[in-house]
C-alpha positions as CSV (number, residue, x, y, z in Angstrom):
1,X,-2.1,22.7,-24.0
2,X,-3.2,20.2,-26.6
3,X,-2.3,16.6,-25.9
4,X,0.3,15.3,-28.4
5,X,-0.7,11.6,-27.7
6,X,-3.4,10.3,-30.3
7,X,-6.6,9.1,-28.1
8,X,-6.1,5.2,-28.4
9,X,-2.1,5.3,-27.5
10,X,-2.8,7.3,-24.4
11,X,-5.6,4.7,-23.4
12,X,-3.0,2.0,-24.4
13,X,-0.3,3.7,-22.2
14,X,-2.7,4.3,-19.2
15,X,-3.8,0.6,-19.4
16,X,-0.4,-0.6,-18.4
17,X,-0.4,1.4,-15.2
18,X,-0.3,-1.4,-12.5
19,X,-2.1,-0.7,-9.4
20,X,-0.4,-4.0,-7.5
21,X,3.8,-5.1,-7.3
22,X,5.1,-2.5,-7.5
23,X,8.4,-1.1,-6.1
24,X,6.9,0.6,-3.1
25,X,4.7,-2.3,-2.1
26,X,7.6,-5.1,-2.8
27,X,10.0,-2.8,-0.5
28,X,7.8,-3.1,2.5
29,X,6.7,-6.2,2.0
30,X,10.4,-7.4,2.1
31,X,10.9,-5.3,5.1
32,X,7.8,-6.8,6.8
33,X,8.5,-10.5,5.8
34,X,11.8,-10.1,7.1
35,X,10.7,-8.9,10.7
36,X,8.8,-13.0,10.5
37,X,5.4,-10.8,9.9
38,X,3.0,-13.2,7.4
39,X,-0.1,-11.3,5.7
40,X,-2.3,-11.4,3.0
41,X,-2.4,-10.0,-0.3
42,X,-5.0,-7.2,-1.7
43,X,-8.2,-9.0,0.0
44,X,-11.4,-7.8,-2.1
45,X,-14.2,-7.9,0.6
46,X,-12.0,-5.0,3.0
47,X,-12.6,-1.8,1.6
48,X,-10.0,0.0,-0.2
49,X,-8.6,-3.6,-1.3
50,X,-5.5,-2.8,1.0
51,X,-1.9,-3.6,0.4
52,X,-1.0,-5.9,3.3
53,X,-3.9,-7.7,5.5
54,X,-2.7,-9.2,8.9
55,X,-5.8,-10.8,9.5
56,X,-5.4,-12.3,13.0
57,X,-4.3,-9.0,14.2
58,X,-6.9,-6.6,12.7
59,X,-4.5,-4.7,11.2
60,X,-4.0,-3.6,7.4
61,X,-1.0,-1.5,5.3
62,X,-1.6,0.7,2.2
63,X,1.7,1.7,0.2
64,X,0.2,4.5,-1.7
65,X,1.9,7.0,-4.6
66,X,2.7,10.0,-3.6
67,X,1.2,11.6,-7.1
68,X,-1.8,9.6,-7.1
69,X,-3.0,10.2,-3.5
70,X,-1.7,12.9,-3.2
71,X,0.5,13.2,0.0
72,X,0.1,16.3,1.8
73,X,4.1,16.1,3.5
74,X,5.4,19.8,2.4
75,X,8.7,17.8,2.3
76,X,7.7,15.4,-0.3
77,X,9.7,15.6,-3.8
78,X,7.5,13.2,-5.5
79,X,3.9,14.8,-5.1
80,X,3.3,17.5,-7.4
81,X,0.2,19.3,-9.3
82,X,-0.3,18.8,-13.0
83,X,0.1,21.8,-15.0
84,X,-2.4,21.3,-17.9
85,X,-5.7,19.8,-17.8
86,X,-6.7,20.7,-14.1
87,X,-10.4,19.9,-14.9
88,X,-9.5,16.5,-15.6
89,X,-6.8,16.0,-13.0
90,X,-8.0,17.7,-9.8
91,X,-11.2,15.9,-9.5
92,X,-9.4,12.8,-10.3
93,X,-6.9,13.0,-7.6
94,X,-9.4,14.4,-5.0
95,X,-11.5,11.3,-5.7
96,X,-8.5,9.2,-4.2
97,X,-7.9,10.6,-1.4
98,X,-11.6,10.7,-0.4
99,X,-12.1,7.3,-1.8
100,X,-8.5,6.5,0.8
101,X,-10.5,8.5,3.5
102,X,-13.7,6.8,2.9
103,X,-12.3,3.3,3.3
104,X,-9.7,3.8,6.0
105,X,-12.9,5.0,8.1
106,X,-14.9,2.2,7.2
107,X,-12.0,-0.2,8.3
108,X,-11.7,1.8,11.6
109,X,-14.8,1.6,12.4
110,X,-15.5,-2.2,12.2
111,X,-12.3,-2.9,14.6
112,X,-9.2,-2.7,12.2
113,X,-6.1,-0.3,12.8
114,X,-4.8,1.1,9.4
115,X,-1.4,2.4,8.4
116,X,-0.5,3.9,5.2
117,X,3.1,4.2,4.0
118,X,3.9,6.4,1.1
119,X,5.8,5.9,-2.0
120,X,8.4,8.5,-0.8
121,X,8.6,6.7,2.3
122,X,10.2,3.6,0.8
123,X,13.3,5.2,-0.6
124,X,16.7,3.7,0.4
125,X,17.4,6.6,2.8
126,X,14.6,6.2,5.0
127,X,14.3,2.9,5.3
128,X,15.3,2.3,9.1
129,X,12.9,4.8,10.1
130,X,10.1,3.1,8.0
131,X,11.4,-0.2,9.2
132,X,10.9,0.8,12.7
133,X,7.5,3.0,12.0
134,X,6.1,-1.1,10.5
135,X,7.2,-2.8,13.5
136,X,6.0,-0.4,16.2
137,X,2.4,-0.3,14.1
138,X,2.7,-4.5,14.0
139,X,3.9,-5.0,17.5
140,X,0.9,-3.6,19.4
């Protein structure tokens, strides 16, 4: 199936794709702000640019989309496979989650402990379990 969206609107509309604030990330930011937990934001010279940095600790947070890493929980609703253009798509997304793999390992292996929290995660109905899951990974 043909794309309907003229070439330059599409690029418009995937320009305007944030990568940084948004909902996920500002829910468990707010969650771990309010446990008295202080961090840094997106630090550049860690691989994978992560979410949340708690320098002092050694510890880091990813808040990644379901859809575009791809989260492998069968009981996910958000996650899903596009149904046109798989040449494109597939590649993409495997990209991420090796690129996610690549620099989680990286980060392990100079001394940092990584947690990642997906999008689905964050939704009102799970928060006290996520809430708990963030301080047990921060406590330690």
């Amino acid at each position: 199936m043909a794309d309907k969206i003229p070439e330059d609107r599409r690029s418009w509309n995937m320009s305007r794709i944030r990568s940084k604030g948004m909902k996920p990330e500002l829910v468990v930011r707010q969650l771990v702000h309010g446990m008295g937990y202080r961090y840094r934001l997106h630090r550049k010279e860690l691989p994978g640019k992560p979410d949340l940095v708690f320098g002092p600790r050694r510890k880091v947070i990813f808040v990644h989309g379901c859809f575009w890493h791809q989260h492998a929980d069968p009981s996910c609703k958000i996650v899903r496979t596009p149904k046109s253009r798989l040449d494109y798509w597939k590649p993409k997304l495997d990209r991420n989650v090796e690129r996610d793999r690549a620099a989680q390992d990286t980060l392990n292996a100079s001394g940092w402990k990584c947690l990642t929290v997906w999008e689905c995660e964050t939704h009102s109905a799970r928060l006290p379990e996520l809430a708990e899951r963030l301080e047990r990974f921060l406590e330690d």
